[in-house]
N, C-alpha and C positions, 0 to 999 in steps of 0.2 A: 851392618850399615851404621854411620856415625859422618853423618852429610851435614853441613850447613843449609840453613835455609835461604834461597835466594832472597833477594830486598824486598820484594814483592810480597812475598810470606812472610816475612818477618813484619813488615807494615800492618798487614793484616793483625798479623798476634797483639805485636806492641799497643795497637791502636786500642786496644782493650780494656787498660787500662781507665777509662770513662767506659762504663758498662753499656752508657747509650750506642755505644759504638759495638759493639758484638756483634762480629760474624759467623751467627750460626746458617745453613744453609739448610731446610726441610723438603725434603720432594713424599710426595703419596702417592702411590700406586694403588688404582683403584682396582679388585681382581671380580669376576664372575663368578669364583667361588673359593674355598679355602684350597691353598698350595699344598704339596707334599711337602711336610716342615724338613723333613730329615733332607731331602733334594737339595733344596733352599741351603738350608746349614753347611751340607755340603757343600753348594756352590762359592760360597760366602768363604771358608773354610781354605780352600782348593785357590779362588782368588787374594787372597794374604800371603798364599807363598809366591804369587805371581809379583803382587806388587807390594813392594816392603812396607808403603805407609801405613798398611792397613795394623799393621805390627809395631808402627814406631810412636813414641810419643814423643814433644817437644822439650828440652831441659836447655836450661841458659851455660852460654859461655862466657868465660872469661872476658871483659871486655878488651881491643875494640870490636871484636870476632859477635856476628848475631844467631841468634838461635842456634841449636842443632835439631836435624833429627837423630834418635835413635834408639836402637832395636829396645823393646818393653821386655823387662827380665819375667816378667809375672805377669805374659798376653793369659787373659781365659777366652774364649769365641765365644762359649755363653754366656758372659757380661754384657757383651755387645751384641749378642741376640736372644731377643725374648719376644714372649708369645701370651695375650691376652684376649679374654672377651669383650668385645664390645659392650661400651659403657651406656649408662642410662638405654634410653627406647632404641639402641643399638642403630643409628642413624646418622646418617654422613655428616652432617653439623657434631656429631661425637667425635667425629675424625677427627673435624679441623681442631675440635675442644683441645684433643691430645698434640696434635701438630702444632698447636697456638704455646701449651705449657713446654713445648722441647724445643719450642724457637727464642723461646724468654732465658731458658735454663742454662747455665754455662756447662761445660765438661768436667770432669772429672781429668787433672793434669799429669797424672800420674799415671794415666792409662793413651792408650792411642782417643782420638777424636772424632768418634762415629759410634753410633748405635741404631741398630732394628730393632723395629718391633711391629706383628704378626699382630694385625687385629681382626677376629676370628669374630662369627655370629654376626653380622649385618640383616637387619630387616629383609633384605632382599635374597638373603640367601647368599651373598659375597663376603670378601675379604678387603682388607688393607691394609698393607704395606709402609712403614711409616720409617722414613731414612732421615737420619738428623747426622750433618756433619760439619767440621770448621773448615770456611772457606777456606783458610791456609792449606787442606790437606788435598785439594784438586779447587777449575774456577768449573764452572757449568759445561762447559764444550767438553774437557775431560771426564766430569760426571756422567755426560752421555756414554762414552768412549768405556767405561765402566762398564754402564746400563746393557751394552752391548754382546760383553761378554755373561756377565749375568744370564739374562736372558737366550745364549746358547748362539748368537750373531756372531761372534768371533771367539775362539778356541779359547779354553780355560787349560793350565796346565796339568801334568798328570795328576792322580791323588797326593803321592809320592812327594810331589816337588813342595808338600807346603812344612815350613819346618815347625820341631815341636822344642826347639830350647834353643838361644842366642848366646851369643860371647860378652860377660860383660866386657865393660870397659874397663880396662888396664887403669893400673894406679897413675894419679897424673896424666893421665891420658886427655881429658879435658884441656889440659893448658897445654901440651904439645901442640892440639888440635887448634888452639887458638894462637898458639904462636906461628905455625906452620900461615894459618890465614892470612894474618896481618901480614907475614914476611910476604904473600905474593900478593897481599893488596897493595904493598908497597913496591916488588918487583912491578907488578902491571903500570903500576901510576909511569912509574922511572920509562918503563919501554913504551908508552903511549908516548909520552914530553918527547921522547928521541926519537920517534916517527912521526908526530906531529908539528912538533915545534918548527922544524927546519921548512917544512911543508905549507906552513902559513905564513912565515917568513919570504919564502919564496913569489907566496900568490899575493902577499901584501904589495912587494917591490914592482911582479909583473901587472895587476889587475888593482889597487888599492881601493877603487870605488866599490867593486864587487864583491872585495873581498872584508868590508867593512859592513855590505852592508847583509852580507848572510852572516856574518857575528851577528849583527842588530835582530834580523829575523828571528836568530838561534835562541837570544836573550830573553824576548818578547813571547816566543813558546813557550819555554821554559815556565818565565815569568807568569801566564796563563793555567799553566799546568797547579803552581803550587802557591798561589796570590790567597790568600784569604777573604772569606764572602762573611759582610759583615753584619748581614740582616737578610733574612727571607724575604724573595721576592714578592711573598704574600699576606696581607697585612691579618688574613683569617687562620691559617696553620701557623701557627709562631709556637706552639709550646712543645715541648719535649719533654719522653719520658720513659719510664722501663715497660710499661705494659703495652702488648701486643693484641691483637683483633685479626685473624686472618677468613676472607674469603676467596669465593673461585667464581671466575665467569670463561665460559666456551663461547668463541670465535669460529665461526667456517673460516676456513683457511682460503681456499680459491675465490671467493670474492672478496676478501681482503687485500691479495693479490693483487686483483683486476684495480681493484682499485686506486691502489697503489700507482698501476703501470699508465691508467687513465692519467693520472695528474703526474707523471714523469718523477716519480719516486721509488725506491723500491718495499718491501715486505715491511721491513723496519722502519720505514719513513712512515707509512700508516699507522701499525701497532703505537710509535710514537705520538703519532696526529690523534689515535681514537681515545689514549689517557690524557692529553692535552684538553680533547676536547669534552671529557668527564668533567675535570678540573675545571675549566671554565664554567657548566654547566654549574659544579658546586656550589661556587662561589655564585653565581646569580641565585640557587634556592638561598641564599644567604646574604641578598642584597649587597653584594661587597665586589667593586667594582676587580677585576684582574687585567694587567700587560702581558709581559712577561716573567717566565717562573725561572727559578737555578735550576737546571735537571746533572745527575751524574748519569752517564753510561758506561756500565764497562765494554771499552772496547778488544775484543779479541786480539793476541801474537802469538798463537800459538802454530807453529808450522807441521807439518801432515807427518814429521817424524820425532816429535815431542812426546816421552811418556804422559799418560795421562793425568799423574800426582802433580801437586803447586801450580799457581798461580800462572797464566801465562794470557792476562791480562793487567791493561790499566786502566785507573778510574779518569775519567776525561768531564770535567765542569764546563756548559755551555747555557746559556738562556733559550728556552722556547716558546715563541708565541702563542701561550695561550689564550690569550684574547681576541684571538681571529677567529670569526665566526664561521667562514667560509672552507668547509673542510678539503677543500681542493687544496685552498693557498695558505693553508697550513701542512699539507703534502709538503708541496714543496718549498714551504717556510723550513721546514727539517730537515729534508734533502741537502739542502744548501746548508745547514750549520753541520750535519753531522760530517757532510764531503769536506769541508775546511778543516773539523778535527780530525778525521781519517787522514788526516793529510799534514796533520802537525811534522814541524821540524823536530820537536823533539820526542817523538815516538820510538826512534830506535834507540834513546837513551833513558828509557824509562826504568832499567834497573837503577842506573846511576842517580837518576832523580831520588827514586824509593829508599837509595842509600841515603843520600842527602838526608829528608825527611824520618829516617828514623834516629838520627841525629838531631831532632828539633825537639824543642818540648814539648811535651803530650799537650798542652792548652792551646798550642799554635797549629795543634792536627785536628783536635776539635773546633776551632777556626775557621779551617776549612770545609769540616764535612759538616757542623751542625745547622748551619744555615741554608743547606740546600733543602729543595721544596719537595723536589720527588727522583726516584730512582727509578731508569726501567730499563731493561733486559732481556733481549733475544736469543735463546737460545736453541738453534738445530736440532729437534730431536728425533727420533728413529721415525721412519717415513712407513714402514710396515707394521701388520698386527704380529704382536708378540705373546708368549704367555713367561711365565714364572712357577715351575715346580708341580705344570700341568693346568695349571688356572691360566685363562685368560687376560690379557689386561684392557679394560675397558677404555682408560685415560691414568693418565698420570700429571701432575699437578706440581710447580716447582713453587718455594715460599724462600726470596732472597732476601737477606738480612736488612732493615732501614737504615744500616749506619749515620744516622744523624737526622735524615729526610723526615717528610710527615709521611708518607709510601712507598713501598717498592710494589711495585706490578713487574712481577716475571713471567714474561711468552713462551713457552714448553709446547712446541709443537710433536703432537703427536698423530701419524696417520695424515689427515686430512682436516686437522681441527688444531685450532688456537687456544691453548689451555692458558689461562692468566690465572698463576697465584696471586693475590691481593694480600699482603701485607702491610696493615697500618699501624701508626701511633695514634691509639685513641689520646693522648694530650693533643695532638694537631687535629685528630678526626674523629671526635669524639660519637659522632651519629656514621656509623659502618654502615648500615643498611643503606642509608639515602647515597651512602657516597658510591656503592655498588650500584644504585639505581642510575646515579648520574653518570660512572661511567659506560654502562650498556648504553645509556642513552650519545655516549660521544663516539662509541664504535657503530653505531646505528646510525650517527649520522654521516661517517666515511664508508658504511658497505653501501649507503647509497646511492653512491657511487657508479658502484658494478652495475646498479640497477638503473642506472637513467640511458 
């Protein structure tokens, strides 16, 4: 394998350069007791010869050509899987301790982008599961689609299929690979102009009002997509910084729902409305008045025949009323922004955008993401009980990277329950506990909801 990364990935990578921006992605699997390690290793093992990323690391190309992947000449599987005891009084705040230091920690670039590790001895007699990997190498919807096989949900391949030595790369082979690129970024440009151009020529002569003014629309998308945000909407999160804080809060899943469908929103218009309405709460234990905040989401494109590796999202900038008290017509305060972005014109050109943008200077991409207030994230997860290597999985916990924000809050439904990683900037959030107390108090006030 010796793939380019699409823009999307490469965005992510590049963006890294400002370390605040670091996309590591952490999930924890909480187990009922310790896995069969050698099961586990195998699974793990067995899935690398399924899917190449698991094997490849990222090395730069020639310019104008972005990133590639490919195959690691010196993969070990035990570097990337290890097994420890549970630290200090062996309790779940130990977890996060370990999940908080490998959400901070960059990778090692010279190796593939993922590591396990096997935390053994929990007070209660359980395990955990602790997965750190670079968004670029899958978005969350894939990382389920992963989880699935893992866990024995869909077919792993034979023992046999997973390989034990790669082909380097031929001499000069790098800049063939780069040459080869640019020549059909340039063939592609040439064959779009010669199918397009005639095409809008035509619709300007027959349609000219209409046809001016879905350009105008096109622009204004666009324009929305990659405009730069030039102050946090919040005058109390404003600082940024390298150190992490991570907690967890559980949701029941069906009255969130309910309550949802009550105020004509769906699943994600709540999860939305309940950290909104954290947020708010915050900011009054803080006398400090709030309107509206910047939120990023990423929004899903990924289609039902997509490997599960790279990105097959994008990141979408919108304001949301955090200031409304009223957790109904903050429902559908969301509803209505997020339906508008679901609906951008320029969504199906979102590689071409990420192209755009990795062509910008790195100060004009921190621009755009460091002034956003918070991130939040729903992610589908497996809807049955599953185990891992004969352990059961109690819950499983996703912690998505803040690239800029003062929070990301990631939704990981598991079963019948709404798992929120809490991911902060203690520069922006410097008191974690009260801001966890604030947000169970803003999803308490939309399950209310289901209750009236």
């Amino acid at each position: 394998m010796n793939e380019f990364m699409r823009n999307t990935d490469a965005f992510t990578w590049s963006m890294e350069s400002d370390p605040r921006l670091r996309s590591t992605v952490v999930t924890v699997l909480v187990l009922d007791r310790p896995p069969d390690w050698d099961d586990v290793r195998d699974r793990f093992r067995r899935l690398s010869g399924e899917l190449p990323m698991f094997r490849q690391k990222v090395v730069d190309s020639p310019p104008p050509a972005p990133p590639r992947w490919q195959d690691c000449e010196d993969f070990d599987l035990d570097f990337h899987m290890r097994r420890i005891g549970a630290p200090g009084d062996a309790s779940f705040a130990g977890v996060l301790e370990l999940a908080r230091l490998a959400q901070m920690e960059d990778f090692d670039r010279a190796r593939p982008l993922w590591k396990i590790t096997l935390i053994e001895g929990l007070a209660d007699g359980g395990a955990a599961v602790l997965c750190a990997f670079h968004h670029a190498l899958t978005d969350g919807v894939g990382g389920v689609q992963i989880a699935m096989a893992l866990f024995g949900l869909t077919d792993l391949p034979p023992q046999s299929d997973a390989p034990d030595d790669v082909a380097r790369q031929p001499l000069f082979g790098e800049y063939w690979d780069a040459a080869r690129y640019s020549a059909g970024l340039v063939g592609g440009a040439l064959a779009g102009v010669a199918t397009q151009v005639p095409r809008l020529v035509a619709d300007g002569i027959r349609h000219p009002v209409q046809t001016l003014g879905a350009a105008a629309e096109m622009a204004t998308s666009v324009y929305r997509v990659v405009r730069p945000v030039n102050q946090t909407g919040s005058s109390l999160m404003t600082r940024r910084t390298l150190t992490r804080r991570l907690d967890v809060l559980e949701i029941p899943m069906p009255p969130l729902r309910e309550a949802a469908h009550r105020s004509g929103g769906a699943l994600n218009d709540a999860f939305v409305a309940g950290v909104a309405g954290g947020l708010r709460i915050y900011h009054e234990k803080h006398d400090v008045g709030v309107g509206d905040l910047h939120l990023t989401m990423p929004i899903s494109l990924r289609a039902d025949d997509d490997a599960p590796g790279g990105n097959r999202i994008t990141l979408m900038r919108f304001d949301v009323p955090v200031g409304v008290s009223d957790p109904a017509d903050r429902i559908r305060a969301v509803h209505d922004r997020t339906d508008q972005v679901r609906h951008e014109k320029s969504l199906p050109h979102t590689q071409l955008i990420a192209g755009f943008l990795n062509r910008m200077p790195r100060w004009y991409i921190g621009s755009i993401l460091r002034h956003v207030d918070f991130l939040a994230s729903d992610v589908p997860g497996i809807p049955v009980p599953v185990s891992l290597g004969g352990a059961h999985v109690r819950m499983q916990y996703a912690f998505g990277p803040t690239i800029g924000s003062a929070v990301n809050v990631t939704l990981l439904t598991y079963v019948d329950t709404c798992a929120l990683g809490i991911d902060v900037d203690t520069g922006a959030i410097p008191d974690v506990d009260l801001f966890t107390e604030c947000l169970r108090a803003g999803f308490d006030e939309v399950l209310a909801l289901a209750a009236d």
